[in-house]
N, C-alpha and C positions, 0 to 999 in steps of 0.2 A: 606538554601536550595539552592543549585543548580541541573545543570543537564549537559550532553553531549550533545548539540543539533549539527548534522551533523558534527560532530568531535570537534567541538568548545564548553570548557566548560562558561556557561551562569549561572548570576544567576535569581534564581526561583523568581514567582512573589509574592509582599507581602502581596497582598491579598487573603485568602485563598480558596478564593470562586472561585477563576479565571478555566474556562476551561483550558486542553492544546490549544485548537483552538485557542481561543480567544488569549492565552498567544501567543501565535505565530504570531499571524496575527497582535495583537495591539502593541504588546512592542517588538517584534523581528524583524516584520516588514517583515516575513514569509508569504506571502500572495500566495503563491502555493498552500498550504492546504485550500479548497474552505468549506464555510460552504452553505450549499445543506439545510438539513431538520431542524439541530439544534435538533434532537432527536435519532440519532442513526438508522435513516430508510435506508438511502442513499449509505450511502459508500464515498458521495463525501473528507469527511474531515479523512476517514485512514491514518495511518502514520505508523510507525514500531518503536517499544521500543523492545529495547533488543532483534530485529526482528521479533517479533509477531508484527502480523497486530492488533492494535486497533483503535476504534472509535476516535476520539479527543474530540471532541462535546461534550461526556458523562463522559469525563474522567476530576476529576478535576486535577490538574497541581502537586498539595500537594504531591498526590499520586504516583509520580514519582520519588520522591528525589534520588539522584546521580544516576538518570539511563541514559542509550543510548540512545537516539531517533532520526530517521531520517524522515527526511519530505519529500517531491519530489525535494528538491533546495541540497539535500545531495546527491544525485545520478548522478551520470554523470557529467560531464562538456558539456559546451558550444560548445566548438569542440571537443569534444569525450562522445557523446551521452553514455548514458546504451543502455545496448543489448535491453531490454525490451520498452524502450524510439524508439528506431532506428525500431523495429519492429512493434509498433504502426505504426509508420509514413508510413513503407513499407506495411501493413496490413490494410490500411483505418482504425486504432481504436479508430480514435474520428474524430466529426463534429464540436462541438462549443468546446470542450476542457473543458468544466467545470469539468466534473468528470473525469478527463483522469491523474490526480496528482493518487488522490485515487483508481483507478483503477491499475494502476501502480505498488503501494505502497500494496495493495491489494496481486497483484499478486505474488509478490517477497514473501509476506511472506506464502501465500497459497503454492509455493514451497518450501519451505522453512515444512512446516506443513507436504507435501506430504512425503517427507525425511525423515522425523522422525518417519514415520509410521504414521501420525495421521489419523484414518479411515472418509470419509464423511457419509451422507445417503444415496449413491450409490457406496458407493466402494463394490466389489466383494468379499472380506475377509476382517479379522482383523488381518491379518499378518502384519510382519512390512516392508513392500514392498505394494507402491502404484504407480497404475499405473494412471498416468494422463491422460488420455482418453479426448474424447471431452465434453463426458456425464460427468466426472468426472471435472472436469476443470468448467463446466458451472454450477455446484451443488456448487462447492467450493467458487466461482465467483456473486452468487447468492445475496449475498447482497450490492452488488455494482451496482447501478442503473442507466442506460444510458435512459436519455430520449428523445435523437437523434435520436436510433434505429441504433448505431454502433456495436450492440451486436456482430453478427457475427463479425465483422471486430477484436474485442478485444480478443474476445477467437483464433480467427487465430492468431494473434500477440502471444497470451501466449505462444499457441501450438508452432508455428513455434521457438519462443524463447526456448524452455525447448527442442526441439528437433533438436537441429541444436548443434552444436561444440561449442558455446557459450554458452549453457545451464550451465554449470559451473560458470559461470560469472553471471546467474539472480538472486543469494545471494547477497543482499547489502556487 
């Protein structure tokens, strides 16, 4: 069993019980990906396989064999931020930073979702055109939990990222 973690292939862990989190944070030594509830409530431990946004927490690692996954340490560099990273910072979208990997991670793939047509429970149709509104955006966002109260601050950063000239660039 392996996998592609943040373009690096790794191999899978051998016990089969292991979460992705866990596999990440203990044996890769990945510690971006925060674990928040350990039940799939939070948002904080998102990550992106094969660019859908899923939980880590919930997902065991087995489940993954030869896929893509990136975590928040796959995004960006150090000196050349993601668009989505820069516009948190510029946006107030985090206070203590806990959940701000998975928010992040969240959001890239929520647009990502948006593109593809995938409808919310307040999109305006089921056409394959989604407009990412602020209501839309914060419906989409919904399971990702700030308990700072940088809410506003994160949905600006998204908004502002998906509608500025770098929007092109918030696909991992």
């Amino acid at each position: 069993m392996s996998f592609i973690v943040n373009g690096n292939a790794v191999a899978g862990p051998v016990d089969p019980r292991v979460s992705l989190l866990d596999y990440f944070r203990e044996t890769l030594h990945l510690t971006g990906t925060k674990k928040g509830c350990n039940q799939g409530a939070c948002g904080a431990c998102t990550v992106l396989v094969d660019g859908e946004r899923i939980l880590s927490c919930l997902a065991l690692a087995v489940q993954y064999d030869g896929r893509e996954i990136t975590t928040i340490e796959g995004l960006g560099e150090v000196e050349t931020l993601h668009p989505l990273q820069t516009a948190f910072i510029e946006y107030d979208g985090f206070q203590c930073g806990y959940c701000t990997p998975g928010q992040i991670c969240s959001a890239i793939g929520m647009v990502a979702e948006a593109r593809r047509g995938v409808p919310s429970n307040v999109s305006a149709d089921l056409s394959d055109s989604v407009m990412l509104t602020r209501e839309e955006v914060q419906e989409r966002m919904s399971g990702n939990l700030c308990r700072c109260g940088a809410h506003n601050g994160i949905i600006d950063a998204i908004q502002a990222t998906i509608t500025s000239e770098r929007a092109t660039e918030v696909t991992a």
